[in-house]
N, C-alpha and C positions, 0 to 999 in steps of 0.2 A: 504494500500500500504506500505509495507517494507521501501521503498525506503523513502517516508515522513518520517516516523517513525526515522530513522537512522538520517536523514537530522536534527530534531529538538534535539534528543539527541547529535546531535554530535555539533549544536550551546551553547546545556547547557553546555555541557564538557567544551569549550572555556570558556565561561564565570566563571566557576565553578573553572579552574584551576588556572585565576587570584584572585577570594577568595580566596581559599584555603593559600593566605600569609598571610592577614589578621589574621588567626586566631591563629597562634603562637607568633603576635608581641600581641597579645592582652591579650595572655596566659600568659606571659612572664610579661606584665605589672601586673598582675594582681597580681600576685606570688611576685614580688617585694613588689606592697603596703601590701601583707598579712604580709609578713616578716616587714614591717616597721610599724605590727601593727594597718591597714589602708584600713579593709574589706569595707569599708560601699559604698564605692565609686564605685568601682568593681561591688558591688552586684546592686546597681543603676542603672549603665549603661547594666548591662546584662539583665535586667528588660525590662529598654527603650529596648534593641536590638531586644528580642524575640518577644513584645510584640505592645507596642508604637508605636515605630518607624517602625518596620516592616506593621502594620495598617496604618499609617499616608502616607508615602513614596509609598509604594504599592499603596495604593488610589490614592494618586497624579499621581505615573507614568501612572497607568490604565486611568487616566483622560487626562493628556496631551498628552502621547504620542500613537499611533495608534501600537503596534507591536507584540502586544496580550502578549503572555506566554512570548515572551524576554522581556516587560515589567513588569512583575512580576521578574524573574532573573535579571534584571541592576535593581531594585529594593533591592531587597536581597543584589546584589553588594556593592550597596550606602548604605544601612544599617551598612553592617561589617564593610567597610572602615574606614566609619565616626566613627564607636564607637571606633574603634583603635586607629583612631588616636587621639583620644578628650582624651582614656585614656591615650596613650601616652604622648602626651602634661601635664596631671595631673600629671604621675607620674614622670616626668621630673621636674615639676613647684616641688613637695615633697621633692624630693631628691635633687633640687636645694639648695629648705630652711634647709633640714637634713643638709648641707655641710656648708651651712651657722653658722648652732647653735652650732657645733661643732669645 
């Protein structure tokens, strides 16, 4: 049926479209630590996000929650989120103590 079809793609586009900010603040942090010298961090977390966390999280949501395939997407969701912000917050704490020593 067409009509299913369109109906599930058009729940993932929603969900999709609130990632999709995720991935430039994280882009952005990332680029920062490189420039201050400070890959190791970055390459961690892109680690956990592909690979970890996206295992870890997805298993949990498929366990808890009942919503099939949008459990796998608000999965995905809480993946990016989280790595953003966790590197946010690092590279903030960084360039807090860069300001500091200078």
């Amino acid at each position: 049926d067409d009509q299913a079809v369109i109906s599930v793609g058009a729940d993932y586009l929603r969900i999709a479209a609130i990632i999709s900010w995720a991935y430039p603040l994280g882009g952005v942090c990332v680029s920062v630590l490189q420039g201050l010298h400070r890959p190791n961090f970055p390459l961690f977390m892109g680690l956990m996000r592909q690979f970890l966390g996206r295992i870890l999280i997805i298993e949990f949501f498929l366990s808890i929650f009942t919503w099939g395939i949008l459990s796998i997407w608000w999965a995905i969701f809480c993946v990016n989120w989280l790595a953003s912000f966790v590197i946010l917050m690092y590279t903030l704490r960084k360039m807090k103590r860069l300001k500091a020593t200078s």
